[in-house]
C-alpha positions as CSV (number, residue, x, y, z in Angstrom):
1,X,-18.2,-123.7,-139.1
2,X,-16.6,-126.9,-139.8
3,X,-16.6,-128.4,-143.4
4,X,-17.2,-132.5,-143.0
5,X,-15.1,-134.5,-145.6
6,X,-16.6,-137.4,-145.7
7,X,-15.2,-139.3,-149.0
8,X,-16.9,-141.9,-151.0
9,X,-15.9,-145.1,-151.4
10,X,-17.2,-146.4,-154.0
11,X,-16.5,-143.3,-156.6
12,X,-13.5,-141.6,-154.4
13,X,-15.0,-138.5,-154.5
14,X,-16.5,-135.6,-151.7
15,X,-19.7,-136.2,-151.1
16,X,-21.6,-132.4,-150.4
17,X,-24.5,-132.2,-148.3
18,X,-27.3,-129.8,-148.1
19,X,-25.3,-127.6,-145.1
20,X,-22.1,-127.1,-146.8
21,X,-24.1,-125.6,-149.9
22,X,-26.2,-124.1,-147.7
23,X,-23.2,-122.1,-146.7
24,X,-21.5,-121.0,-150.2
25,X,-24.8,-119.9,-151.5
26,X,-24.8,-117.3,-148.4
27,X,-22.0,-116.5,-148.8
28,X,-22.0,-116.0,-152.7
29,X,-25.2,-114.0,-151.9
30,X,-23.6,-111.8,-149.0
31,X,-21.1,-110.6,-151.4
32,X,-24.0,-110.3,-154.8
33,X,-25.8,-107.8,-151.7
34,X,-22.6,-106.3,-150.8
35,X,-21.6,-105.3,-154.4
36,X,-25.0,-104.2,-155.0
37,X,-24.7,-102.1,-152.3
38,X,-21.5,-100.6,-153.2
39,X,-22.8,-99.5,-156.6
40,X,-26.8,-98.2,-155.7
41,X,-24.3,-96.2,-153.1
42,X,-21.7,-95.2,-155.8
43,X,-24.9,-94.5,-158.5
44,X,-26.6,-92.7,-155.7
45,X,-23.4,-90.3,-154.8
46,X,-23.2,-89.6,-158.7
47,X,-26.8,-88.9,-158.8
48,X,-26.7,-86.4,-155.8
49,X,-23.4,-84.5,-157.2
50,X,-25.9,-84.1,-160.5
51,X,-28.6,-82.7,-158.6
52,X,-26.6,-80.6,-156.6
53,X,-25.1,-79.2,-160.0
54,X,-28.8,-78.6,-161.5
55,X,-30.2,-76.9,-159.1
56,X,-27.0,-74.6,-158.7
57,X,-27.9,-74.1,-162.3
58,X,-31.1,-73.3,-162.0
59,X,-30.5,-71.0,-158.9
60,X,-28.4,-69.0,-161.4
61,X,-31.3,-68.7,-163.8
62,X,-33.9,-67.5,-161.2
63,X,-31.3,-65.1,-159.8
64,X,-31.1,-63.7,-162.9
65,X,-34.3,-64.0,-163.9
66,X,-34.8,-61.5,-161.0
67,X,-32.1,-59.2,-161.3
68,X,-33.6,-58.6,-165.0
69,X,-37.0,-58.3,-163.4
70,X,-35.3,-56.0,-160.6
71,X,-34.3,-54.2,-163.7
72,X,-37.2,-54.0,-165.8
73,X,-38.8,-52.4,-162.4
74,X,-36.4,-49.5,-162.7
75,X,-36.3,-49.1,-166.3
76,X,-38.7,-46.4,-168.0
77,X,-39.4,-47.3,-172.1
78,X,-40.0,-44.0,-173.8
79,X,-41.1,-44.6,-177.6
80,X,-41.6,-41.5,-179.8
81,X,-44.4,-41.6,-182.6
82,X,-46.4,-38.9,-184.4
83,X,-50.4,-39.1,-183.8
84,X,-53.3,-37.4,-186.1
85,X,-55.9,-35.0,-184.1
86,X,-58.9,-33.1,-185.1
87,X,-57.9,-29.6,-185.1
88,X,-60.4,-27.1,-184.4
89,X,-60.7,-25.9,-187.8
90,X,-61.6,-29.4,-188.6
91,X,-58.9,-30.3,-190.8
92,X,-56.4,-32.9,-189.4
93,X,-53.6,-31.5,-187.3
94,X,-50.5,-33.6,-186.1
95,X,-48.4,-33.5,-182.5
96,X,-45.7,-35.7,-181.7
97,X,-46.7,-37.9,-178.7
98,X,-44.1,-39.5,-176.3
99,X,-45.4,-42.9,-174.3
100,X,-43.8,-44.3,-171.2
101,X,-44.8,-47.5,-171.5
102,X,-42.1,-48.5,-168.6
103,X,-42.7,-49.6,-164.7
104,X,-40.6,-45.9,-163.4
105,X,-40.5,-42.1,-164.6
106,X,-38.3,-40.9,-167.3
107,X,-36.0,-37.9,-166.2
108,X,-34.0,-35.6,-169.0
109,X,-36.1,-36.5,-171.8
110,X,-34.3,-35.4,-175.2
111,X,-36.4,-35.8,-178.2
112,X,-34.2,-35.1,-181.3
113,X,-35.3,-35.0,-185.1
114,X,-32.5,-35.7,-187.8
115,X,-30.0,-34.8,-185.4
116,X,-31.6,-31.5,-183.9
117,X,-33.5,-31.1,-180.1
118,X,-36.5,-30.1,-180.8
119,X,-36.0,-28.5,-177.3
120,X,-33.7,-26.2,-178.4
121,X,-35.2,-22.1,-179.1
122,X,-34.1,-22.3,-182.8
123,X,-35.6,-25.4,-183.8
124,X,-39.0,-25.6,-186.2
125,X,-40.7,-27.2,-183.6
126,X,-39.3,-25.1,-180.4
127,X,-40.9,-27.2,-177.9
128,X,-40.8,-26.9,-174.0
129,X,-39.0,-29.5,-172.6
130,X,-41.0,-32.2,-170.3
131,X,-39.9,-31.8,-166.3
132,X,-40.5,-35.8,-166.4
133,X,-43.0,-38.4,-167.7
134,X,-44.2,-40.6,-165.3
135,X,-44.8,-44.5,-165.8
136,X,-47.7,-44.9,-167.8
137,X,-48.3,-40.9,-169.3
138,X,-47.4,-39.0,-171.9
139,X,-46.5,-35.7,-173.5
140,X,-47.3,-34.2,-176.7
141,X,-46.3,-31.2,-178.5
142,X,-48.3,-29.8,-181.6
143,X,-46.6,-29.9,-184.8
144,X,-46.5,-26.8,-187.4
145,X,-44.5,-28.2,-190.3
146,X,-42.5,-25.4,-191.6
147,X,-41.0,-25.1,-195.1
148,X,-38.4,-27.4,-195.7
149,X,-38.8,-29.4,-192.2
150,X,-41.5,-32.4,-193.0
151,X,-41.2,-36.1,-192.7
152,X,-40.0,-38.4,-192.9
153,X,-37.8,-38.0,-189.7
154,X,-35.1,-39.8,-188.1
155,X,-36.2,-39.3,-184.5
156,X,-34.2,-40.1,-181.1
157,X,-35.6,-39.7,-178.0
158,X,-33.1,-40.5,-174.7
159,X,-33.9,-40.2,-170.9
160,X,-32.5,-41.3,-167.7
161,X,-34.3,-43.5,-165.3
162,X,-33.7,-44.9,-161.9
163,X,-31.7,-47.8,-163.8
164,X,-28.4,-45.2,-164.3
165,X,-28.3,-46.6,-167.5
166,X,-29.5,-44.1,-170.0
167,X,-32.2,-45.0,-171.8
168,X,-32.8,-44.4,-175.8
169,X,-35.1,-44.7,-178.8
170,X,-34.6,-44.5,-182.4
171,X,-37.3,-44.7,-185.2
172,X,-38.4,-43.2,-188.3
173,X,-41.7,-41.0,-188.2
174,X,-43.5,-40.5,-191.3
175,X,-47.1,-39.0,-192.0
């Protein structure tokens, strides 16, 4: 495109007409719409590397999430506590109650009281040792407090699970 330069006489000036400012205004808006462009492209890049970082985040959370889910699936939670019963006598008698309140069976159960198995032939309470308690049950062994051997007790119970990690339970157990 050809600029005219048609000169005034009168004021010695350039005279513009309409086409010639036609022209820069394009052009002054091709390059406002080319450097808006360039940065809602640059912005949008920025934006994308953000989101691609958050939801890598966020896949690391769920992933974990799971595995401690995964876990909590293998994991048996054996609590010790001592429960009141009527005895047939009708007096109150007491028995030590285990709870699986976990989603998998407990293997090896140990229960000790201030340090001792109470699985062992020599303890006060000489109790048969549980083969396993599933998810959800129980055992119990009656209690016959001997001289000497009453609570409060410092009780530890320990199992294995299908986690592999051994599994354990401390508490004090009072009347």
């Amino acid at each position: 495109m050809r600029f005219s330069r048609s000169w005034s006489k009168r004021t010695g000036r350039h005279n513009v007409n309409a086409t010639e400012i036609a022209t820069v205004v394009a052009a002054a808006t091709s390059v406002l719409a080319l450097w808006l462009s360039w940065r809602a492209n640059a912005r949008s890049a920025r934006n994308e590397k953000k989101s691609n970082e958050i939801q890598q985040q966020l896949l690391g959370i769920e992933e974990e999430r799971e595995a401690k889910r995964d876990a909590l699936e293998r994991r048996a939670d054996v609590v010790v506590a001592l429960e009141a019963y009527p005895s047939s006598s009708g007096r109150t008698a007491w028995r030590l109650r285990l709870r699986n309140g976990g989603r998998c069976e407990a293997r090896e159960v140990n229960v000790t009281l201030n340090g001792d198995s109470i699985f062992e032939p020599n303890h006060p309470i000489g109790a048969e040792r549980p083969e396993a308690i599933g998810a959800g049950g129980t055992w119990a062994c009656p209690l016959a407090t001997a001289s000497g051997f009453n609570p409060p007790w410092n009780a530890e119970v320990t199992w294995q699970d299908e986690s592999g990690e051994p599994g354990r339970h401390r508490t004090t157990l009072t009347f």
